[in-house]
C-alpha positions in Angstrom: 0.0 0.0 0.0 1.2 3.4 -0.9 1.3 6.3 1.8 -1.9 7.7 -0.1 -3.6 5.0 2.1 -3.6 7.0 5.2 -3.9 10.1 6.9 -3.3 11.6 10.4 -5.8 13.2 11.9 -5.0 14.3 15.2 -2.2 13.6 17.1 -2.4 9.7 17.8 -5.0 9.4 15.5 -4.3 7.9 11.9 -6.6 7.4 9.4 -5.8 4.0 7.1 -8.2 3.3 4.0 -8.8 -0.2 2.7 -10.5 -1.0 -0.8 -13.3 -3.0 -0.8 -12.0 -4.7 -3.7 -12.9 -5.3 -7.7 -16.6 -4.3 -8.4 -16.4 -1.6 -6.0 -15.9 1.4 -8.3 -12.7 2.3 -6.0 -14.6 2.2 -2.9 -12.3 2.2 0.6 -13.6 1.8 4.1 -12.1 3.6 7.0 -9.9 2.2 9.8 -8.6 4.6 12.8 -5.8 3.8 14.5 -6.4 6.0 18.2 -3.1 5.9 20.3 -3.0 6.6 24.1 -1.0 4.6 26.3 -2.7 1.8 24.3 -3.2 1.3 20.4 -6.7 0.8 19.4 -8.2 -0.1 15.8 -11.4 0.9 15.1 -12.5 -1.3 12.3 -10.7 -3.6 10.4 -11.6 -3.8 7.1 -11.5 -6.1 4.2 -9.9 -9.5 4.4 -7.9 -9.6 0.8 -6.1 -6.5 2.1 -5.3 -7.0 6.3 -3.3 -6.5 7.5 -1.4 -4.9 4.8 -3.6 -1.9 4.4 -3.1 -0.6 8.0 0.9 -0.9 7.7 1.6 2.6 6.3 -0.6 3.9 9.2 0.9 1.9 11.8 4.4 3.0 10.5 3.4 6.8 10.7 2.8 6.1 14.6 6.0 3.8 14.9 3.8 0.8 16.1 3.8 -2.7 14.2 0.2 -5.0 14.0 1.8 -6.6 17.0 1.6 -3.3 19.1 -2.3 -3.7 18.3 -3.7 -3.7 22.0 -7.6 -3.5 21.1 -9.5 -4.2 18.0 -12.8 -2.3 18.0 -15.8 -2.5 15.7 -18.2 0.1 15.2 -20.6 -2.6 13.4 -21.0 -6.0 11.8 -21.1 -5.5 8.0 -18.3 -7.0 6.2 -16.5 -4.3 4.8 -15.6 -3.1 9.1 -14.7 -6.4 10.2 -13.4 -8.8 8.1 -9.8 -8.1 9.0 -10.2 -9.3 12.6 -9.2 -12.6 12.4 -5.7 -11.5 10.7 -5.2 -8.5 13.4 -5.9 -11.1 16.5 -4.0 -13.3 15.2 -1.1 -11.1 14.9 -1.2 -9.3 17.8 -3.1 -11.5 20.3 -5.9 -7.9 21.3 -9.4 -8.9 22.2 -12.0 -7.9 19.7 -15.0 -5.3 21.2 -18.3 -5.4 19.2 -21.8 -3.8 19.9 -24.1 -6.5 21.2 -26.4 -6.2 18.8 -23.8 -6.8 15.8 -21.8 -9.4 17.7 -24.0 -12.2 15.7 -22.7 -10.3 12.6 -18.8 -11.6 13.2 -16.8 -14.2 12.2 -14.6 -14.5 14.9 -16.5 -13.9 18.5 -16.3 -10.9 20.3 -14.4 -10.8 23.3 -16.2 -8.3 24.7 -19.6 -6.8 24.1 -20.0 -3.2 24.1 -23.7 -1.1 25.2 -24.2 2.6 24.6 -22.3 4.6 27.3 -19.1 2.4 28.0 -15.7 3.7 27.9 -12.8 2.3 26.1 -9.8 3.2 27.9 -6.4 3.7 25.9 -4.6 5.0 28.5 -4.5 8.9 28.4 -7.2 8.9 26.4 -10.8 7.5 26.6 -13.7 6.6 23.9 -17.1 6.7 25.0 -19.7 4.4 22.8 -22.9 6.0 21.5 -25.7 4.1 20.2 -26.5 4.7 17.1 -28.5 2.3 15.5 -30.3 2.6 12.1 -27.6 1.2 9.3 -27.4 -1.6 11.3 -28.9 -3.0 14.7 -25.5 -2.1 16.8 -24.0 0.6 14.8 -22.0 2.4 17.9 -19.9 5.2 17.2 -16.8 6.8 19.6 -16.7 9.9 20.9 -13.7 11.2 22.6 -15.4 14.6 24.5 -11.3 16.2 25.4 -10.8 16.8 21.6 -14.4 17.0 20.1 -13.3 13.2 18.4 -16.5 11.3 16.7 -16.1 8.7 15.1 -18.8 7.7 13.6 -17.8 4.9 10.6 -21.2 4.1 8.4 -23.5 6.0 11.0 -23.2 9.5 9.3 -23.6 9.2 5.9 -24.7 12.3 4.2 -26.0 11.4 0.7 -24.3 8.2 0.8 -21.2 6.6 -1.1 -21.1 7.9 -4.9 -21.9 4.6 -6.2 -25.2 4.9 -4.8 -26.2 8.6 -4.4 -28.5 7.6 -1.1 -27.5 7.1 2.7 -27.6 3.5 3.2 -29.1 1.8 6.0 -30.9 -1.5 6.5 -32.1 -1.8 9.4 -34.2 1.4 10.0 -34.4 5.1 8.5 -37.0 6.2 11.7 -34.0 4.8 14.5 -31.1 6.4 11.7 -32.6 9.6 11.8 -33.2 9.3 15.4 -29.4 8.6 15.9 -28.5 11.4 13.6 -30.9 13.5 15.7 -28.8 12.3 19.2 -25.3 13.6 17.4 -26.2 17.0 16.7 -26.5 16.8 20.5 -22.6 16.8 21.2 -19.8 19.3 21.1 -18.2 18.2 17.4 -15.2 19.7 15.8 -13.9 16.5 14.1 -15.8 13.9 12.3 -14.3 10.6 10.6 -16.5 8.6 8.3 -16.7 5.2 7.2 -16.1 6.1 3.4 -15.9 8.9 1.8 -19.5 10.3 1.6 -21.3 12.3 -0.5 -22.3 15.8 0.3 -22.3 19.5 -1.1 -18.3 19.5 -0.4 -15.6 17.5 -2.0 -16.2 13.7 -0.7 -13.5 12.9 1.7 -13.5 10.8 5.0 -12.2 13.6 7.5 -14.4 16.7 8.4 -12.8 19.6 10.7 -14.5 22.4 12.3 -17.7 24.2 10.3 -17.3 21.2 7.8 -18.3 18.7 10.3 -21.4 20.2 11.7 -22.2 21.3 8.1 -22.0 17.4 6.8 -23.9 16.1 10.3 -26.7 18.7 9.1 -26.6 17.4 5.7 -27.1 13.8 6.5 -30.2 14.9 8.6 -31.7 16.4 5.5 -30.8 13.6 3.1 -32.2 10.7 5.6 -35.3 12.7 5.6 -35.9 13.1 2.6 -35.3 9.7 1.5 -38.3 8.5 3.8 -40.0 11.4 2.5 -39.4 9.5 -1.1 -40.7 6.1 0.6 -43.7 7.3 2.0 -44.9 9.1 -1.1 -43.9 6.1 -3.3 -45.8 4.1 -1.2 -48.9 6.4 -1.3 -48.6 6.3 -5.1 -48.3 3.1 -5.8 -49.5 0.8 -3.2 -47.0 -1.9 -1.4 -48.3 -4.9 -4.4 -46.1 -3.6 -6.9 -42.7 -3.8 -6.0 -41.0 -3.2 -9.0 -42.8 -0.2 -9.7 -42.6 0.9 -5.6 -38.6 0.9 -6.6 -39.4 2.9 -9.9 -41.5 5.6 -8.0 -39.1 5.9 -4.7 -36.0 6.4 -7.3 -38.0 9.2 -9.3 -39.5 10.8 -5.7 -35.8 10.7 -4.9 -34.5 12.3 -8.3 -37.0 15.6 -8.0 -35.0 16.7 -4.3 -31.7 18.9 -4.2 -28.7 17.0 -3.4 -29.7 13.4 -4.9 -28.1 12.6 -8.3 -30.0 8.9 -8.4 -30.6 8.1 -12.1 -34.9 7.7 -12.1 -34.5 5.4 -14.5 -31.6 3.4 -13.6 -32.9 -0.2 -11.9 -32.1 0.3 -8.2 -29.4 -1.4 -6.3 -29.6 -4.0 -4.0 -28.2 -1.9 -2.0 -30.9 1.0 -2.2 -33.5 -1.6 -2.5 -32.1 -2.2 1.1 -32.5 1.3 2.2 -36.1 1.5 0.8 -37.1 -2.0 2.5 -35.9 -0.5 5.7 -38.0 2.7 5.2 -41.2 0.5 4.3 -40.8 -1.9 7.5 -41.0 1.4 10.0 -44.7 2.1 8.3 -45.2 -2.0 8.8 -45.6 -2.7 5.2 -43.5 -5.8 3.7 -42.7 -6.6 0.4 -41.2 -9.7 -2.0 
């Protein structure tokens, strides 16, 4: 990996990017490395590339995969854990998960995490926020001393640029909600899962007026893609599904800051987001 895979952030805080890999349109997921007396990673990411895609970052800091103390993941999709087994195996640290993910994993979690603990690196200390909605346990990390969150896939403003909308699966009312609970803290830096899209130049680290700007942004794109759910679902009835997709994707197309093709056939992806949105009003479909 070249040293265009990472970035610091803040002192003791490195950002390392991993690509999800062919079919991905270029695609990386975020992995911090937060230093104290202790070396945390938050998220591991894709299998192919661990734990080569974290050396350049772990270099920057002077630490090896075997100074890896803690592995921690903000959620269960694939693209944030699948490098555990390679980083405990190479450095012996327990893995922490969200309770509600911990089914999600391939290798067990050592220790379950629940909104309010502290992660203690020695120096410095994380606090978990619930923040479910993209998945069950999404959890982000908030360090209050520096105004630190990191938030992973729970802030996604219009989403990655392969798929013009915020993705979540498991509910737009609780990832809303969640979004809602953020606004609530004292941020001055943000770092995202990927790099999301939003009325700025995508990237994965927001400082300052950009990272309040970018939390406000999500807040307006989540609602209006379950505005676009509800008023698909009012035009067309929950029978239909292909033409439910068809009218979400052109309800979605008419608002500022969505660049979904109306005619394109949605993702399964999106169709994921819009299956969430339609299981908060208690409708199912095929």
């Amino acid at each position: 990996m070249s040293d265009a895979s990472f970035q610091p952030v803040l002192p003791g805080v490195v950002l390392a990017q991993c690509p999800l890999g062919p079919g991905w349109g270029g695609v990386e997921a975020a992995m911090t490395l937060a230093q104290g007396e202790r070396l945390a990673v938050l998220d591991t990411g894709v299998r192919a590339y661990m734990p080569a895609a974290l050396e350049p970052a772990l270099a920057a800091l002077g630490r090896s995969v075997a100074d890896i103390a803690l592995i921690v993941n903000t959620h269960g999709h694939w693209d944030h854990i699948e490098g555990n087994a390679a980083l405990k195996a190479a450095s012996g640290a327990p893995i922490l998960c969200p309770a509600a993910d911990a089914a999600l994993l391939d290798t067990p979690p050592d220790r379950l995490l629940h909104d309010g603990d502290e992660i203690d690196l020695g120096g410095r200390t994380l606090r978990v926020v619930s923040t479910p909605g993209h998945s069950a346990g999404m959890a982000c990390l908030y360090e209050a001393q520096r105004r630190l969150l990191i938030v992973s896939d729970a802030v996604q403003g219009y989403g990655p640029g392969n798929t013009a909308v915020p993705l979540y699966f498991y509910s737009g009312d609780q990832y809303r909600a969640s979004l809602d609970r953020l606004l609530e803290l004292d941020l001055e830096t943000l770092i995202l899962g990927h790099a999301f899209a939003w009325s700025g130049p995508a990237r994965f680290v927001h400082h300052g007026d950009d990272a309040r700007r970018f939390l406000l942004e999500s807040i307006e794109a989540a609602a209006g893609t379950g505005q676009a759910a509800r008023a698909a679902l009012d035009a067309v009835g929950p029978s239909d599904w292909p033409a439910l997709q068809h009218a979400f994707a052109q309800a979605l197309a008419g608002r500022p800051g969505f660049v979904l093709d109306p005619t394109a056939q949605l993702s399964g992806l999106v169709q994921g987001v819009l299956r969430s949105e339609l299981r908060d009003l208690g409708v199912s479909v095929p």
